[in-house]
SELO-932580 format. One record per atom (N, C-alpha, C, O, CB): x, y, z; residue in three letters. Coordinates in Angstrom, 1 decimal. Glycine has a CB too. Example, Ala and Ser with C-alpha at 12.3 -4.5 7.8 and 13.67 -1.06 7.14 Angstrom:
NODE       x       y       z  resn
NODE    13.2    -5.7     7.8   ALA
NODE    12.3    -4.5     7.8   ALA
NODE    13.2    -3.3     7.8   ALA
NODE    14.2    -3.3     8.5   ALA
NODE    11.3    -4.5     9.0   ALA
NODE    12.8    -2.2     7.1   SER
NODE    13.7    -1.1     7.1   SER
NODE    12.9     0.0     7.9   SER
NODE    13.4     1.1     8.0   SER
NODE    14.1    -0.6     5.7   SER
// end
This chain:
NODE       x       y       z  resn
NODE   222.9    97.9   181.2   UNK
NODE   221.7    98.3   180.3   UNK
NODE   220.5    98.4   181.2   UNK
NODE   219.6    99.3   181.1   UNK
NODE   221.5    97.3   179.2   UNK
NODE   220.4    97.2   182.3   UNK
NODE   219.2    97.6   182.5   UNK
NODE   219.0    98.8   183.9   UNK
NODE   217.9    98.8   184.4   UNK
NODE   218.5    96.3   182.7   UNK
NODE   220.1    99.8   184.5   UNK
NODE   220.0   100.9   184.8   UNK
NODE   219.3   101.8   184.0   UNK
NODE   218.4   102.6   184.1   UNK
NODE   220.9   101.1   185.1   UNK
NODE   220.0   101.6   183.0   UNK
NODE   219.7   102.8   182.1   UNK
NODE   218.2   102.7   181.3   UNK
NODE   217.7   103.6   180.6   UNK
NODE   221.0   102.9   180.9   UNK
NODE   217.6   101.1   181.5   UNK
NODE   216.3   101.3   180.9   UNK
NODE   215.4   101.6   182.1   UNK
NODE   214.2   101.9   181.9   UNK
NODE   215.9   100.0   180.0   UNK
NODE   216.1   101.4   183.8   UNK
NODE   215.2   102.2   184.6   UNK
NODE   215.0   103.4   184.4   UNK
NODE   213.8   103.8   184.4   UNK
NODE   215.3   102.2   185.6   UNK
NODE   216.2   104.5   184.3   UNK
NODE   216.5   105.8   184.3   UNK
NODE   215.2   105.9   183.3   UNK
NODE   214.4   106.7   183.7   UNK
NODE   218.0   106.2   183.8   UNK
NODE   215.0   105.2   182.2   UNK
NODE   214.0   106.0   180.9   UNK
NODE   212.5   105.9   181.5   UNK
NODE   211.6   106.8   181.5   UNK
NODE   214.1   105.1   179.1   UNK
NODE   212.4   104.5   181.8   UNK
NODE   210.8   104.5   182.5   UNK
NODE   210.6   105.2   183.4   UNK
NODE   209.6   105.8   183.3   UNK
NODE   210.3   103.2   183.1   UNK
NODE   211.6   105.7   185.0   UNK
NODE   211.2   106.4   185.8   UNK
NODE   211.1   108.2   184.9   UNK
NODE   210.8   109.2   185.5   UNK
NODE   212.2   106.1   187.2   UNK
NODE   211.5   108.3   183.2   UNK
NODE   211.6   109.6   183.2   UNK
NODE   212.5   110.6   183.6   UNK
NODE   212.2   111.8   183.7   UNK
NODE   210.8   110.0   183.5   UNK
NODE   213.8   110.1   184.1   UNK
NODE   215.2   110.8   184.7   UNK
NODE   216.0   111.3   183.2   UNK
NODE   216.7   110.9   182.3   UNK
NODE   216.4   109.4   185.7   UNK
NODE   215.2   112.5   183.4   UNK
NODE   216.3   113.2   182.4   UNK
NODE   218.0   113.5   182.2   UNK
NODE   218.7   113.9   181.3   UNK
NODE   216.0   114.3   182.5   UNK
NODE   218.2   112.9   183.6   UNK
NODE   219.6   113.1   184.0   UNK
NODE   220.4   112.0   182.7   UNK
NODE   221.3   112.3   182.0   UNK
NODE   219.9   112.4   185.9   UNK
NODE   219.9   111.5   182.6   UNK
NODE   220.6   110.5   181.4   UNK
NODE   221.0   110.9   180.3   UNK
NODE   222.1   110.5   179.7   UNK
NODE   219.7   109.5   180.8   UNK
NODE   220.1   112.0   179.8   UNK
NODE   220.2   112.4   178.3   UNK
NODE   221.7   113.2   178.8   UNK
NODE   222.7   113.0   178.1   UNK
NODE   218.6   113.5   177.6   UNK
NODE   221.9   114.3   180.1   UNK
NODE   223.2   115.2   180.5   UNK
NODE   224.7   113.8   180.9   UNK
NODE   225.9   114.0   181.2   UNK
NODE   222.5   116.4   182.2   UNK
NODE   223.8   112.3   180.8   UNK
NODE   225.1   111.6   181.5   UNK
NODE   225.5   110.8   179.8   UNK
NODE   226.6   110.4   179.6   UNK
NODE   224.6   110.2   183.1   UNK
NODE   224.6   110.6   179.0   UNK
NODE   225.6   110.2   177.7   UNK
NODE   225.9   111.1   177.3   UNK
NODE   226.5   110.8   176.3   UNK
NODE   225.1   109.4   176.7   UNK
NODE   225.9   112.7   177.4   UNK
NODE   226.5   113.6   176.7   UNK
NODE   227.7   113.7   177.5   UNK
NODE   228.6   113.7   176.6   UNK
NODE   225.7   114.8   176.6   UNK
NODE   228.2   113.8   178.6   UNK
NODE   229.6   113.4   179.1   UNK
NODE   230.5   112.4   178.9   UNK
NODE   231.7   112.4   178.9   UNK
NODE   229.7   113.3   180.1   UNK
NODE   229.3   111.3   178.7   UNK
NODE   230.1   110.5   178.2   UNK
NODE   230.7   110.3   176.5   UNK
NODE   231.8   109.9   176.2   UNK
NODE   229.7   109.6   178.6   UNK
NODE   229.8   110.6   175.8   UNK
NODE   230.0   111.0   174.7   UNK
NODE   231.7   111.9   174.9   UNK
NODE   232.7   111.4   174.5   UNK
NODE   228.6   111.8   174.4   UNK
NODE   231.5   113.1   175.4   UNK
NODE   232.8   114.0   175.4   UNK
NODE   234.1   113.0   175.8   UNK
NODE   235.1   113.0   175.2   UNK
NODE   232.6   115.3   176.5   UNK
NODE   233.8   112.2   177.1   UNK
NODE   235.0   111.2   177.6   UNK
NODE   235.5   110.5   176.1   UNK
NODE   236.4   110.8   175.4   UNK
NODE   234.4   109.8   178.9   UNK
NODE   234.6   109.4   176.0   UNK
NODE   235.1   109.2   174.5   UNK
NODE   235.5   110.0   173.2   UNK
NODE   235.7   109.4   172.2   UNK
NODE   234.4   108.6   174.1   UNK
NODE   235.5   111.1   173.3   UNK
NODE   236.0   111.9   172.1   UNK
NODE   237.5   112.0   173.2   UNK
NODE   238.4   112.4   172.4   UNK
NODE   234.8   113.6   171.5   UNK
NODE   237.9   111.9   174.0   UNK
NODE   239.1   111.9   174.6   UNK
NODE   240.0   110.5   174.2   UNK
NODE   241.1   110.2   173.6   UNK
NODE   238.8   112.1   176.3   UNK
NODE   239.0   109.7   174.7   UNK
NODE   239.7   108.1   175.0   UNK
NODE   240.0   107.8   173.7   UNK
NODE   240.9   106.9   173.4   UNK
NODE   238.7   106.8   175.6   UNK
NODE   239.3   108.4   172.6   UNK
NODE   239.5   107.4   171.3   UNK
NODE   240.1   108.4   170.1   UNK
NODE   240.2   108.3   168.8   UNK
NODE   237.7   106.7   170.7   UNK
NODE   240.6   109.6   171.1   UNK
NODE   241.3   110.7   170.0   UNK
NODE   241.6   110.5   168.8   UNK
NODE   241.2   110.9   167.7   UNK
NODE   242.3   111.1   170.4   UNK
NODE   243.0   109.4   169.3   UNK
NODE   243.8   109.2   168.0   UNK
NODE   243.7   107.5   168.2   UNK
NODE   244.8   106.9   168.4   UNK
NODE   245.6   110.0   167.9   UNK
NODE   242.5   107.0   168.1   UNK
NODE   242.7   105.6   168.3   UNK
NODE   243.4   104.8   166.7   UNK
NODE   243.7   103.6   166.4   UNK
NODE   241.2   105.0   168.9   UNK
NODE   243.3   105.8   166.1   UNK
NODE   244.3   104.7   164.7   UNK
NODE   245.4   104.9   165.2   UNK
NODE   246.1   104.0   164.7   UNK
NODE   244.4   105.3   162.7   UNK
NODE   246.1   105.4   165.9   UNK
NODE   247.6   105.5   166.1   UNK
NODE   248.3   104.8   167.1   UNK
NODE   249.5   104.5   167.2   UNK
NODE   247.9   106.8   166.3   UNK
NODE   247.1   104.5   168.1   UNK
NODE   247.5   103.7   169.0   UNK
NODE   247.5   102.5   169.5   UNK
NODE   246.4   102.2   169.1   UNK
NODE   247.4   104.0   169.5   UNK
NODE   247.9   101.4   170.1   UNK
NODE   248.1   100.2   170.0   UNK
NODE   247.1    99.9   171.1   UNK
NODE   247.0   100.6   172.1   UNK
NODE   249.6    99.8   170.2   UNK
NODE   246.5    98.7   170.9   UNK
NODE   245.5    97.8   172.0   UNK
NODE   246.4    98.2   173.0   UNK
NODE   246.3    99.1   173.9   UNK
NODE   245.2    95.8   171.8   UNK
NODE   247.0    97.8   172.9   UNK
NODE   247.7    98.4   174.9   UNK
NODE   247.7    99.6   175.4   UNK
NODE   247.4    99.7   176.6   UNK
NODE   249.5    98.2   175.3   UNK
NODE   248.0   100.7   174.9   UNK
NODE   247.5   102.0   175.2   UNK
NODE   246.1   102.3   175.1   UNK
NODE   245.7   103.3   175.5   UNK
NODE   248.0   102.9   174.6   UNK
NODE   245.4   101.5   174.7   UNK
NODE   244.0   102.0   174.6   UNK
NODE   242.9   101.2   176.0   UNK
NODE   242.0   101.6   176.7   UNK
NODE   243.5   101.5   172.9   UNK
NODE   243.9    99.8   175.8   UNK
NODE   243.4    99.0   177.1   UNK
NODE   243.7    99.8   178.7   UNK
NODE   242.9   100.0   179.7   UNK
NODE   244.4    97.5   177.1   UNK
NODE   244.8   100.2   178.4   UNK
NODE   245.8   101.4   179.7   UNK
NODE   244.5   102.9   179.9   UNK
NODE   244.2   103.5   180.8   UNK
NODE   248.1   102.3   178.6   UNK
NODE   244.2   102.9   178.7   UNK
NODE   243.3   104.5   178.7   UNK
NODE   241.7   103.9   179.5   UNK
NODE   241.4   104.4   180.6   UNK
NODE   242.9   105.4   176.5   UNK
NODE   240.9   102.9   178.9   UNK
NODE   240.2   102.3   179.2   UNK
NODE   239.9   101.9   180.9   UNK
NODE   238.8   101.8   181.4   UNK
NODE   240.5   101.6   178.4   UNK
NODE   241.2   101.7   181.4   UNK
NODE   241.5   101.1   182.9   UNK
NODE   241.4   102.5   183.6   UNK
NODE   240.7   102.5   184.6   UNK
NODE   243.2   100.3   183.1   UNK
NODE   241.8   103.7   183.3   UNK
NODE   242.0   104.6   183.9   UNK
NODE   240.5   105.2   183.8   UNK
NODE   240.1   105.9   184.8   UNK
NODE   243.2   105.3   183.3   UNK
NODE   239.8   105.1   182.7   UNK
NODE   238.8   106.0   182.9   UNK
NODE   237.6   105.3   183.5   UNK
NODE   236.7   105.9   183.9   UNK
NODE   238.5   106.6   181.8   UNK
NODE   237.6   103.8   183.6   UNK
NODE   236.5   103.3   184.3   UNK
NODE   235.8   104.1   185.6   UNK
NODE   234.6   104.3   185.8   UNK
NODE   236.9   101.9   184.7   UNK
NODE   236.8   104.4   186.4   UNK
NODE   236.3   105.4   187.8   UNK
NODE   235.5   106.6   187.2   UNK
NODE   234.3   106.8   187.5   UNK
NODE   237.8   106.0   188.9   UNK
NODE   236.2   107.5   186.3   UNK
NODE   235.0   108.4   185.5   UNK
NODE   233.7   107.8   185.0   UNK
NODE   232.8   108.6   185.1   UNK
NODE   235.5   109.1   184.2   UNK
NODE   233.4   106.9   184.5   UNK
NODE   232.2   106.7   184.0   UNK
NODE   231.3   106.4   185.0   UNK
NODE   230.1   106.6   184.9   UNK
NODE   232.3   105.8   183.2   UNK
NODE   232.1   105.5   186.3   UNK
NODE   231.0   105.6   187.4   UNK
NODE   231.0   106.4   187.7   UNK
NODE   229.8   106.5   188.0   UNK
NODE   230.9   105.1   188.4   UNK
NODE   231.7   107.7   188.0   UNK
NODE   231.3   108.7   188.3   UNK
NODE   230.2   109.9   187.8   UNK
NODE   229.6   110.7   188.4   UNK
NODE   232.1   109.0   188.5   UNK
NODE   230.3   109.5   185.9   UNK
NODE   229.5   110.4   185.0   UNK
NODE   228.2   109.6   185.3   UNK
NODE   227.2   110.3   185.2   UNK
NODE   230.0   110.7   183.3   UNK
NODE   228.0   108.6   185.4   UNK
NODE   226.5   107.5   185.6   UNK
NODE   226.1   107.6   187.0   UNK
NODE   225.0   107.5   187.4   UNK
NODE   226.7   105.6   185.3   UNK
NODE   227.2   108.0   187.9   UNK
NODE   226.4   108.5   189.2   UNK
NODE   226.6   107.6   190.2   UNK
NODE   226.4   107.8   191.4   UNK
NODE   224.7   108.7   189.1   UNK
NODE   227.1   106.3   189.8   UNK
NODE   227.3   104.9   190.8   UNK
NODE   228.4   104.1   190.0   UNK
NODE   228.8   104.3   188.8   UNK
NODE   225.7   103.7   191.1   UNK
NODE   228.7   103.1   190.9   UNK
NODE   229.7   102.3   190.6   UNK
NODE   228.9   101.4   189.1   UNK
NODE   229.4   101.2   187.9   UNK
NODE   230.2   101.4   192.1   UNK
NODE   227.5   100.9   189.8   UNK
NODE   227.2    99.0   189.2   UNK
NODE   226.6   100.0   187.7   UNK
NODE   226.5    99.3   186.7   UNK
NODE   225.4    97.5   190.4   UNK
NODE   226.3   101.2   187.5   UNK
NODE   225.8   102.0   185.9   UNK
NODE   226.6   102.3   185.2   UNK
NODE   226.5   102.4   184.0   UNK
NODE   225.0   103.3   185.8   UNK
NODE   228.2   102.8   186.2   UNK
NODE   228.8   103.3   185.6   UNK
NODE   229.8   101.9   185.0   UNK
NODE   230.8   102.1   184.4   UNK
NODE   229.3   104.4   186.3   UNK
NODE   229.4   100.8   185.3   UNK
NODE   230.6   100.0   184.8   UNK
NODE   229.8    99.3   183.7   UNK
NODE   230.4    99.1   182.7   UNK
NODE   231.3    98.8   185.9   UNK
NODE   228.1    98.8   183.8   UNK
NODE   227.5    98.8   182.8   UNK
NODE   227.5    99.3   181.1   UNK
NODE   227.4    98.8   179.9   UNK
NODE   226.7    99.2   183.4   UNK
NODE   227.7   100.8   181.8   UNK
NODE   227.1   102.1   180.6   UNK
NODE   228.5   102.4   180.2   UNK
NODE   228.5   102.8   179.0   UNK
NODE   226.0   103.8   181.4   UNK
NODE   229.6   102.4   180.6   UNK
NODE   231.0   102.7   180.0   UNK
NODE   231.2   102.0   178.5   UNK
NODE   231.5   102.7   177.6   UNK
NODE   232.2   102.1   181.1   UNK
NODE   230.9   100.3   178.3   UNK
NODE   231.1    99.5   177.0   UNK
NODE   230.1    99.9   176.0   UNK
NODE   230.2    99.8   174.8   UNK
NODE   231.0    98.0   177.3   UNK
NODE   229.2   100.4   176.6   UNK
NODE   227.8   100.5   175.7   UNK
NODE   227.9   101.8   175.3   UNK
NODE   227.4   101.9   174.2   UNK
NODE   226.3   100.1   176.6   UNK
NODE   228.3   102.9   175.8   UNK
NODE   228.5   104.2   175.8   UNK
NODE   229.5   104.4   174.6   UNK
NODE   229.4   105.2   173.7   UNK
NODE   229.0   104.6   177.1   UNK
NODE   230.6   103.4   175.0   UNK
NODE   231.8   103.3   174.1   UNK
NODE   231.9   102.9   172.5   UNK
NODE   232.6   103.5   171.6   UNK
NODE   232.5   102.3   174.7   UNK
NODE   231.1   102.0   172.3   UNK
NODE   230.4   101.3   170.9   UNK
NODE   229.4   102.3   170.4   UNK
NODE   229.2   102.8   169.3   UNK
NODE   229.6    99.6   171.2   UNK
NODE   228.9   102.5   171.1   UNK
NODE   227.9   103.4   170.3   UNK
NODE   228.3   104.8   169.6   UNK
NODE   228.0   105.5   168.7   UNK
NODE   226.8   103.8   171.4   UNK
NODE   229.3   104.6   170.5   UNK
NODE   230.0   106.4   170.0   UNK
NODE   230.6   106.2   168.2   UNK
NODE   230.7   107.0   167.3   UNK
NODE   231.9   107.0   171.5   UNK
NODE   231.1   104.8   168.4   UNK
NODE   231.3   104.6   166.8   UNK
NODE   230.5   104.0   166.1   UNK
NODE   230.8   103.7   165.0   UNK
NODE   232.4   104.0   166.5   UNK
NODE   229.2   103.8   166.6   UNK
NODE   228.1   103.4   166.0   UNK
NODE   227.3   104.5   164.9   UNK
NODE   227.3   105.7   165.2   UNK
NODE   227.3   102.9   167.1   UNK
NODE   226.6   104.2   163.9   UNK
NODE   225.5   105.2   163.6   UNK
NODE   224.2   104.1   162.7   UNK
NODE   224.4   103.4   161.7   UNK
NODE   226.4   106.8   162.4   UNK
NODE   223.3   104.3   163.2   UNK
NODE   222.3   103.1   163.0   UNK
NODE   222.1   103.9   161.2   UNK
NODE   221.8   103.1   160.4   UNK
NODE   220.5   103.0   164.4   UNK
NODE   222.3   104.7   160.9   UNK
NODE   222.1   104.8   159.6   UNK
NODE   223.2   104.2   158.7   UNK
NODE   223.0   104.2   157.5   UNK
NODE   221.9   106.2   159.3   UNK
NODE   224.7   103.7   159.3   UNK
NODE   226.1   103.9   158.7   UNK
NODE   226.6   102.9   159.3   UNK
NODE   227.7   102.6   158.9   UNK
NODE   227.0   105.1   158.9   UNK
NODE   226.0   102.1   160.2   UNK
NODE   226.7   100.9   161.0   UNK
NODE   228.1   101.8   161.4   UNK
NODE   228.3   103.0   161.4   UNK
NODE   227.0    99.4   159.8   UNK
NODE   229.1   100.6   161.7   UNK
NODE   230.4   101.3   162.2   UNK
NODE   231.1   102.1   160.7   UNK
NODE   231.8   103.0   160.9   UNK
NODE   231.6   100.0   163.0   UNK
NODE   230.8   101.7   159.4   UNK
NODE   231.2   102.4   158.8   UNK
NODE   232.5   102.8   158.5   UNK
NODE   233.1   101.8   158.3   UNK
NODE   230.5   102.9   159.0   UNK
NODE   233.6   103.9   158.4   UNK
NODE   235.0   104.0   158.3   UNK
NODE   235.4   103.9   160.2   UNK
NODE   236.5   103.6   160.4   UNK
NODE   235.6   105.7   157.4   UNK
NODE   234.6   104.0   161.1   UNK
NODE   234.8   102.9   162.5   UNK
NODE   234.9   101.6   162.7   UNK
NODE   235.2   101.3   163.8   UNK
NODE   234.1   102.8   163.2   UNK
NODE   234.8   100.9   161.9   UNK
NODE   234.9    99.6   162.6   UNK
NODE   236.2    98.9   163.0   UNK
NODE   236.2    98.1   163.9   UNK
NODE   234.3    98.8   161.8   UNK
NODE   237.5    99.4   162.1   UNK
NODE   238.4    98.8   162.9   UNK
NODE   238.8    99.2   164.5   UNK
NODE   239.5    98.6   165.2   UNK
NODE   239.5    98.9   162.2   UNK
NODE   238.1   100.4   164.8   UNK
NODE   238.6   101.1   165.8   UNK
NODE   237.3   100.5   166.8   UNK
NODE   237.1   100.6   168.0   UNK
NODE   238.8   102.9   165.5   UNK
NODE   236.5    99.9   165.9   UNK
NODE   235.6    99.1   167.2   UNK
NODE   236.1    97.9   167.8   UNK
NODE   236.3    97.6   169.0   UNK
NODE   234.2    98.5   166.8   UNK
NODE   236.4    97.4   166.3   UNK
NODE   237.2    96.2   167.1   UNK
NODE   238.4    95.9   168.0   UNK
NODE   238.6    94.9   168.7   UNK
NODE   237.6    95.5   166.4   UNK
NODE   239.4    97.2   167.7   UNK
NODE   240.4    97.7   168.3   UNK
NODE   239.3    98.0   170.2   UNK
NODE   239.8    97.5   171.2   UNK
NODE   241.2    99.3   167.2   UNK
NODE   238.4    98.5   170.2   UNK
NODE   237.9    98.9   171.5   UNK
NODE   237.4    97.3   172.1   UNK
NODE   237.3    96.7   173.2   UNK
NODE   236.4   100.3   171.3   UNK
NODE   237.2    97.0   171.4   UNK
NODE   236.8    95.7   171.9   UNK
NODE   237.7    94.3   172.3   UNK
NODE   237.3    93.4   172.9   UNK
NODE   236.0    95.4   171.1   UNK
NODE   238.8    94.4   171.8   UNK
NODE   239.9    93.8   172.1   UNK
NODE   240.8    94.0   173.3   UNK
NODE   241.3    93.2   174.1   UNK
NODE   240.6    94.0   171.2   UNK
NODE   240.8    95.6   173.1   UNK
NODE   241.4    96.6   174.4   UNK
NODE   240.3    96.3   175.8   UNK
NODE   240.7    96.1   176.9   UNK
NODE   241.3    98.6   173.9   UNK
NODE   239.0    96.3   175.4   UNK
NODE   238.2    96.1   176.8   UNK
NODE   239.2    94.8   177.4   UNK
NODE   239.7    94.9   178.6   UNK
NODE   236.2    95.5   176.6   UNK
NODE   239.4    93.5   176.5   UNK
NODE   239.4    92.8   176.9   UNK
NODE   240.9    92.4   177.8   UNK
NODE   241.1    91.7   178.8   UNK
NODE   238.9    92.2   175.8   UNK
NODE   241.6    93.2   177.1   UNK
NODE   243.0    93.0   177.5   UNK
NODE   243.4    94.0   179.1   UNK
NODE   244.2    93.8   180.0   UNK
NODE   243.8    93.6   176.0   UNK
NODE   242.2    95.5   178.8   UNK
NODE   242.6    96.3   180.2   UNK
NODE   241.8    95.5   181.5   UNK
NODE   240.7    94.9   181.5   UNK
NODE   242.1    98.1   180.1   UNK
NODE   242.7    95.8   182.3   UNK
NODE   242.1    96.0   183.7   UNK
NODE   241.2    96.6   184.5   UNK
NODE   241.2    96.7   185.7   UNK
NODE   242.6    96.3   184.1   UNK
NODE   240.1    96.8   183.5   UNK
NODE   239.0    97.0   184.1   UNK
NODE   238.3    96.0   184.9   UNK
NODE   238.9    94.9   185.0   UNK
NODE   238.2    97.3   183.3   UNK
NODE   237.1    96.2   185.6   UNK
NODE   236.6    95.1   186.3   UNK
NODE   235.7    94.0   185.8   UNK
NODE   235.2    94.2   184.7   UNK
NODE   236.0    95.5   187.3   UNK
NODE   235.5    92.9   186.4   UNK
NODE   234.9    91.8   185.6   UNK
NODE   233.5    92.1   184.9   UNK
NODE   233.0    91.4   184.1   UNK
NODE   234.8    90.7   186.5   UNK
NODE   233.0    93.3   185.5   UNK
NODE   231.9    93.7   185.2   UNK
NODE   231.9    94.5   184.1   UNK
NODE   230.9    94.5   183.3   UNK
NODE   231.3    94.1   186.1   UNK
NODE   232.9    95.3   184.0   UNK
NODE   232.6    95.7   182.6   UNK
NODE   233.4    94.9   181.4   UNK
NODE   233.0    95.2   180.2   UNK
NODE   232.9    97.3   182.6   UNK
NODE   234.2    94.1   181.5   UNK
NODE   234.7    92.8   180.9   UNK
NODE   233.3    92.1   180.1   UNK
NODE   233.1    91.7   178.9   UNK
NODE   235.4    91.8   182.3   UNK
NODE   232.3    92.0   181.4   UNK
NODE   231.2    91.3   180.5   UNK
NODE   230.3    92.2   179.9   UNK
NODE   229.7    91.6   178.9   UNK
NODE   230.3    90.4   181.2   UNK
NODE   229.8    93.8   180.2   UNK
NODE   229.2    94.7   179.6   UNK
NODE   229.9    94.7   178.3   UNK
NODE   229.1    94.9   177.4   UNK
NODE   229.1    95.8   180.3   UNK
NODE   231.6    94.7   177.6   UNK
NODE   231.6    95.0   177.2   UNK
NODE   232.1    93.5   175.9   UNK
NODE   232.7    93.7   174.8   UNK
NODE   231.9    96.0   177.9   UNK
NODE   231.7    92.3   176.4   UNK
NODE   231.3    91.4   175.5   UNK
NODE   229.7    91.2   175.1   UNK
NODE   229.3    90.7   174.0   UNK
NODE   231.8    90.3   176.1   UNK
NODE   229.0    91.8   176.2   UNK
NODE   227.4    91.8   175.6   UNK
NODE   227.2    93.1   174.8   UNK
NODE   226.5    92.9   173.8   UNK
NODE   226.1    91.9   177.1   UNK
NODE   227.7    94.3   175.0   UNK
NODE   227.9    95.4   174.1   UNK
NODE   228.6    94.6   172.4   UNK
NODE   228.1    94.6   171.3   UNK
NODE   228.9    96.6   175.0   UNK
NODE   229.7    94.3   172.8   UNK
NODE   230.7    93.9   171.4   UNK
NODE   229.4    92.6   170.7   UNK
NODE   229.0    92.6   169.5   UNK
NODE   233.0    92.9   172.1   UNK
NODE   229.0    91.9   171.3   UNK
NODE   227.7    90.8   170.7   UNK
NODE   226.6    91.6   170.3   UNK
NODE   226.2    91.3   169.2   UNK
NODE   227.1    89.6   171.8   UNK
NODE   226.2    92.4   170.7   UNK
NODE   224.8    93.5   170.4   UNK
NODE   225.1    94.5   169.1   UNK
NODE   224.3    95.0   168.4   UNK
NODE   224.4    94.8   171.9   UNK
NODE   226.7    94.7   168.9   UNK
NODE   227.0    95.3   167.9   UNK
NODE   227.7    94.7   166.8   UNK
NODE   228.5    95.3   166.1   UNK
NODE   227.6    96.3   168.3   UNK
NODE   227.3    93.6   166.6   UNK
NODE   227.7    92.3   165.9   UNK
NODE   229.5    92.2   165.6   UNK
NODE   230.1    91.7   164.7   UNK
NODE   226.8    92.2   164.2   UNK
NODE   229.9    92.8   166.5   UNK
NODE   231.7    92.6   166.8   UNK
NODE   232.0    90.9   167.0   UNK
NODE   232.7    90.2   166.2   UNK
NODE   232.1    93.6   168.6   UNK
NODE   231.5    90.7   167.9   UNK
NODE   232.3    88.9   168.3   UNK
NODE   231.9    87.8   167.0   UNK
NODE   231.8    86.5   167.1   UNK
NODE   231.5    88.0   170.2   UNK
NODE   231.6    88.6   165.8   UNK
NODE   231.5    87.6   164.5   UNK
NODE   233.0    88.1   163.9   UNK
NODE   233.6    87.4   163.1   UNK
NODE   230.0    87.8   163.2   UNK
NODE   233.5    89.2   164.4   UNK
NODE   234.3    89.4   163.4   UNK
NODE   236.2    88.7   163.9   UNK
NODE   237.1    88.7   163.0   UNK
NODE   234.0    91.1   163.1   UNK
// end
């Protein structure tokens, strides 16, 4: 998060073109996430961490901005998660279970706490 609140103060528009890829990644990752099991999703998760550093431009944004990127996509501040929420919690279980790195492990327990997930 706090890359991405430099990106806004220095005025890097690049941000607004790097959550729109990511946005698209997750319309990949979470296709058919009712159909699929925390372990394939943990497995999909592991695989795409290297894209997200790559769509954020570095390793330490892209492992940041991948969990936060991820929740949000089933977020809508007017609707909460709304007919998403099992599939949040399903993303958030899967963070926990794939092989991603320890850093996004904790982006994506401070993301899952910011989106009131770890009550549930």
């Amino acid at each position: 998060m706090h890359y991405l609140l430099e990106q806004l103060k220095r005025g890097d528009s690049t941000v607004i073109q790097q959550f729109a890829r990511a946005h698209d990644e997750w319309n990949e990752i979470l296709r058919d996430v009712d159909a699929i099991s925390v372990e394939e999703l943990a497995s999909r998760l592991t695989s795409a961490q290297y894209t997200f550093e790559e769509i954020f431009g570095d390793r330490a944004p892209g492992k940041d901005n991948m969990p936060w990127s991820g929740f949000s996509h089933l977020y809508s501040t007017a609707h909460g998660f709304d007919a998403n929420l099992e599939a949040a919690k399903k993303l958030a279980a899967a963070f926990n279970a794939s092989m991603c790195s320890g850093e996004v492990k904790a982006a994506a327990l401070r993301a899952a706490a910011a989106y009131w997930l770890d009550d549930e």
